[in-house]
C-alpha positions in Angstrom: 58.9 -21.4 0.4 59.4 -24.7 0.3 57.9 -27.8 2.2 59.4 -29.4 4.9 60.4 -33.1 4.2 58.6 -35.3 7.4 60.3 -38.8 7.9 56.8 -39.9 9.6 53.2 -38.9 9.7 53.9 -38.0 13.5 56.4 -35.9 12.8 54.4 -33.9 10.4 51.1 -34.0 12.6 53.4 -32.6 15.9 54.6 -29.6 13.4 51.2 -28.0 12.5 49.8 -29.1 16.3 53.0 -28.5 18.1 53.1 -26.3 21.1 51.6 -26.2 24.4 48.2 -23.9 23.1 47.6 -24.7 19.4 45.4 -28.0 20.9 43.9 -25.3 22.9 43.0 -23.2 20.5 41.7 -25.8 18.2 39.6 -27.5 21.4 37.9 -24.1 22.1 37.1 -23.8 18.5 35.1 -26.7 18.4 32.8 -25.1 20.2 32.2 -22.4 17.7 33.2 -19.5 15.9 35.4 -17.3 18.2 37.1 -13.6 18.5 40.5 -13.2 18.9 39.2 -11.9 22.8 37.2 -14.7 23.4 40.3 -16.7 23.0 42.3 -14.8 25.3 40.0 -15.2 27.9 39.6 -18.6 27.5 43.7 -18.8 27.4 44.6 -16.5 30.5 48.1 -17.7 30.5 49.0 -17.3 26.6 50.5 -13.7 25.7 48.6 -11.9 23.2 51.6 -12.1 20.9 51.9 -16.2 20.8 48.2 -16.3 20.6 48.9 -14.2 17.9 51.9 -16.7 16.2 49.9 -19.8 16.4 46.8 -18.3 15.2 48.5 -17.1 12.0 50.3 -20.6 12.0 47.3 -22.5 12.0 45.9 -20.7 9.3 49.0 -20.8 7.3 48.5 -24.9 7.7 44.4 -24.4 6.3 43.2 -25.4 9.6 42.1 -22.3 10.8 40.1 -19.5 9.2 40.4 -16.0 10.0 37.3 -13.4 9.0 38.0 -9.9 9.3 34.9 -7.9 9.2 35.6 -4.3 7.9 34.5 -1.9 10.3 35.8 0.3 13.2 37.0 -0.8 15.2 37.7 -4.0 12.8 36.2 -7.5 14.3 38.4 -10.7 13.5 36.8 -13.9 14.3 38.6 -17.3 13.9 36.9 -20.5 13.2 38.0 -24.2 12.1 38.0 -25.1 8.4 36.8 -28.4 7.3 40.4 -29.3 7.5 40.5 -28.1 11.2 37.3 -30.3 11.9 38.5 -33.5 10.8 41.3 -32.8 13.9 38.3 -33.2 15.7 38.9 -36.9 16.8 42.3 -36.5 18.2 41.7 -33.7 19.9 38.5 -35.7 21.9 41.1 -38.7 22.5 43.6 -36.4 24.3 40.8 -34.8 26.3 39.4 -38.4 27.4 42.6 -39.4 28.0 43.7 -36.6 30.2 40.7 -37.1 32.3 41.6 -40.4 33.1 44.8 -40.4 33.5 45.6 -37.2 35.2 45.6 -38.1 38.5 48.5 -40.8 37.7 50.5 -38.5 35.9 50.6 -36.3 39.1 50.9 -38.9 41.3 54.1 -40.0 39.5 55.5 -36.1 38.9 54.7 -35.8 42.8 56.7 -39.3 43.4 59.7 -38.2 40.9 59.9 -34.8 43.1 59.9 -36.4 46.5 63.3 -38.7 45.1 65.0 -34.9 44.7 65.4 -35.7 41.0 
């Protein structure tokens, strides 16, 4: 299969983080080594079958790795690569900047809605 061609650097980086709950998933595991269960609870809203897709994504991309433990009933637990860690610092800026900026982002959704656009 061959690569994609990315015109930037953001381009590329929004491919292998794209999507609402890969950052999730990649912020969770920087706490730790984690099973696929431990995920969904910390994900309530993400069906098991996208968890699924962006799990196998992300270790497609060598940012996540995926240890299946042979036994029954078989144990899968998903930690970040050294790849995955060096992700690390962006995903710390986008948690400090959502907690200081959330409040104006919904003070200006809650603005936008009350125009009836």
């Amino acid at each position: 299969m061959a690569t994609e061609t990315f015109r930037c650097p953001v381009e590329f980086t929004i491919d292998v983080l794209g999507g609402k709950w890969k950052p999730l998933i990649l912020y969770y595991l920087l706490g730790g080594t984690k099973r696929f269960g431990g995920l969904q609870r910390l994900l309530p809203h993400v069906t098991r079958r996208m968890l699924t897709q962006h799990l196998r994504e992300l270790e497609r991309d060598g940012i996540v790795h995926r240890k299946v433990y042979s036994q029954v009933p078989p144990m899968v637990e998903y930690s970040l690569t050294e790849l995955g860690r060096s992700l690390e610092p962006v995903l710390l800026l986008m948690l400090d900047w959502g907690q200081r900026n959330n409040l104006r982002v919904d003070a200006h959704r809650q603005e936008f809605a009350a125009r009836g656009v």
